[in-house]
Structures are given as C-alpha cells and as structure tokens.
LUMMI-125590 format. One record per residue (C-alpha): x, y, z; residue number from 1. Coordinates in Angstrom, 2 decimals, decimal comma. Layout:
BEGIN
+---------+---------+---------+-----+
:    east :   north :      up :   n :
+---------+---------+---------+-----+
:       X :       Y :       Z : NUM :
...
+---------+---------+---------+-----+
***
This chain:
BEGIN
+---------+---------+---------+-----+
:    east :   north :      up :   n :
+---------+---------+---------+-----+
:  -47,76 :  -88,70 :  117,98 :   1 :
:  -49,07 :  -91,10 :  114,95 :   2 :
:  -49,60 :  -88,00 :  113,29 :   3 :
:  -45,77 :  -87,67 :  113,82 :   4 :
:  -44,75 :  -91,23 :  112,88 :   5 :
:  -46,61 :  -90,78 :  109,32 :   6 :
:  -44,98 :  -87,65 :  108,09 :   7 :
:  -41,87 :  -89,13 :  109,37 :   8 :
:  -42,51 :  -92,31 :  107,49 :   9 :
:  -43,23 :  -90,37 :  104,18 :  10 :
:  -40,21 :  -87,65 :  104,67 :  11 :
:  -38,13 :  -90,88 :  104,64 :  12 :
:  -39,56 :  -92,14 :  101,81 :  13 :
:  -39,32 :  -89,54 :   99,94 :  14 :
:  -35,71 :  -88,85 :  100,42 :  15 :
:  -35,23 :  -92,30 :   99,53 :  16 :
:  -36,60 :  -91,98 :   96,53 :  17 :
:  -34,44 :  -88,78 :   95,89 :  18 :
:  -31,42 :  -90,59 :   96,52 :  19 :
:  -32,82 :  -93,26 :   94,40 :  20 :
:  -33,23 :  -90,24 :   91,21 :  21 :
:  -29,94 :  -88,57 :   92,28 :  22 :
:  -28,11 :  -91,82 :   91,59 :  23 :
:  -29,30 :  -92,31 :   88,17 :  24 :
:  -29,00 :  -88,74 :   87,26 :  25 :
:  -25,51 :  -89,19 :   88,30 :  26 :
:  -25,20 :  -92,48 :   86,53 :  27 :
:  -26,56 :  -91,15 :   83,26 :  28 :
:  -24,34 :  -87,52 :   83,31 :  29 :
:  -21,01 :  -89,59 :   84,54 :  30 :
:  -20,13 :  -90,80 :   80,58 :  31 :
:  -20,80 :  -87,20 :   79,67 :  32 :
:  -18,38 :  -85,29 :   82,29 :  33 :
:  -15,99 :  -87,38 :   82,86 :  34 :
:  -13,15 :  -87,58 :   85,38 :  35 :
:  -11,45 :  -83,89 :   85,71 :  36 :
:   -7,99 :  -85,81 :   84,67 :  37 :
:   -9,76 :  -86,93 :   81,60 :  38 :
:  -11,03 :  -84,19 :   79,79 :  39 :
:   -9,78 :  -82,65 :   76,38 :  40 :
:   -9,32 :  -79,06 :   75,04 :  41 :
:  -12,20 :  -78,62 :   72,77 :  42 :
:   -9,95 :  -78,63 :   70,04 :  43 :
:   -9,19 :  -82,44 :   70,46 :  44 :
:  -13,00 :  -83,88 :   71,48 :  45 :
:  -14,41 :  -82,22 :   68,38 :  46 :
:  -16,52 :  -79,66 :   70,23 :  47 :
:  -16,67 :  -75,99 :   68,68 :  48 :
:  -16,32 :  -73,89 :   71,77 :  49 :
:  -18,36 :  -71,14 :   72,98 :  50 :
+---------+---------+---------+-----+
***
C-alpha cells in the first residue's frame, strides 16, 4: 500500500508539472495563432504562402 501512495504521489506530480508546461506552451504559441476571427489571408499579414 505505501508502495501505492508513492507512485500515486509522483503520477500527480508529474501531471502537475505537465499542466504547469502545457500552460506556458500555450501562453507562448497564443500571440502566434491567434483567435480564428482574427486571422488574415496571407496576402494581408505579409506571409508568402506555401
């Protein structure tokens, strides 16, 4: 049962600190997608297209 409680403990750690990355991933792509109402043709942001 301790056994138990400790690889609980760490699973929950861990998935804090994935929600912890996840966040700031999110944070730091956010600028760089944009709300779906607020994006531009390529034409218009200055992007060359595929």
């Amino acid at each position: 049962m301790e056994v138990k409680d400790t690889q609980i403990k760490e699973l929950t750690e861990r998935a804090r600190e994935t929600n912890i990355l996840i966040g700031g991933l999110q944070k730091m792509l956010s600028p760089l997608l944009g709300a779906p109402g607020e994006r531009r043709p390529p034409s218009e942001s200055g992007d060359l297209g595929a």
